[in-house]
C-alpha positions in Angstrom: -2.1 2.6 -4.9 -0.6 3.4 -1.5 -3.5 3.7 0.7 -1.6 4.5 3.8 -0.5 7.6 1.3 -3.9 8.5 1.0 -5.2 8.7 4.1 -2.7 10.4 5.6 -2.9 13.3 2.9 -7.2 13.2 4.2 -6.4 13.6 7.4 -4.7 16.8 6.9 -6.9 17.9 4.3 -9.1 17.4 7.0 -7.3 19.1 9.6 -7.0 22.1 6.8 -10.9 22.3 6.2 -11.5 23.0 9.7 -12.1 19.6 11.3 -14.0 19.5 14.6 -14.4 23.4 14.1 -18.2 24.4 14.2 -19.3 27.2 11.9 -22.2 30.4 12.3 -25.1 29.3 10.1 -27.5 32.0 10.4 -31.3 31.7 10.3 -34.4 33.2 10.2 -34.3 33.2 14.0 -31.2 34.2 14.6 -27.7 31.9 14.0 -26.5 28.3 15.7 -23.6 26.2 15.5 -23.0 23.9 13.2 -20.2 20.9 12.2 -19.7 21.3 8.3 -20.9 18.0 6.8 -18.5 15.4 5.8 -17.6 14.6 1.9 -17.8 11.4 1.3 -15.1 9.5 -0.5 -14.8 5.6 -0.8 -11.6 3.7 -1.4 -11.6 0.3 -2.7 -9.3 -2.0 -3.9 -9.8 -1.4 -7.8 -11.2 2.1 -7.8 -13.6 5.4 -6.0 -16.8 6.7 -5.7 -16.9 10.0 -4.7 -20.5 11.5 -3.1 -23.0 9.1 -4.6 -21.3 9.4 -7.8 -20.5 6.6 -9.7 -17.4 3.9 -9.4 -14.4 5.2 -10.9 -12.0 2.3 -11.3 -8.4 3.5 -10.4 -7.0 3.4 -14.5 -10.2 6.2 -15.0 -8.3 9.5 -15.9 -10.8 11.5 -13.3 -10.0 8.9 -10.3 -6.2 9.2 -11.3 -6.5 13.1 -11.0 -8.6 13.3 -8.0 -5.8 10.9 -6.2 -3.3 13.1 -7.8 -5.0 16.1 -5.8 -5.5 14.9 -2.7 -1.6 13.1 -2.4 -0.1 16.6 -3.4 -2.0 17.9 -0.5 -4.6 19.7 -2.3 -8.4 19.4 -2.5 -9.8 17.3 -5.6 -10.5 19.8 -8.2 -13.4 18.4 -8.8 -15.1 19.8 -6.2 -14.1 22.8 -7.4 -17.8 23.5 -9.3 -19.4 21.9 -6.3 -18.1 24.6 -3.8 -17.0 27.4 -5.7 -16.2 29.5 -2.3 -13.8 26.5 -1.4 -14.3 23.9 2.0 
């Protein structure tokens, strides 16, 4: 796994989501500023866990495709049901 690989595809994915950019939310008062909350995504040595969602060791064929995603610059598909209007 190159992890340096990774993170670098992230941080542009990052950059592409609109990192540091603050979004309208509107309320029942009116509308504030807010910072769109971070997805979580854990890399260890032997696998990922995604969210809160359960360790996916690196030979799983859902952790393979997520880190398939996200080093040809896209978003993981997965999220895809999870945010259906996109990042």
């Amino acid at each position: 796994i190159d992890f340096d690989l990774i993170l670098e595809k992230v941080k542009d994915l990052n950059v592409l989501a609109g990192e540091g950019i603050s979004q309208i939310e509107h309320t029942p008062r009116g509308a504030q500023l807010r910072q769109p909350g971070p997805l979580p995504l854990t890399l260890y040595q032997n696998g990922i866990v995604m969210f809160d969602g359960p360790f996916r060791p690196y030979e799983d064929p859902s952790a393979q495709q997520c880190l398939r995603d996200i080093t040809d610059g896209y978003f993981p598909s997965e999220l895809q049901l999870r945010y259906p209007d996109g990042i």
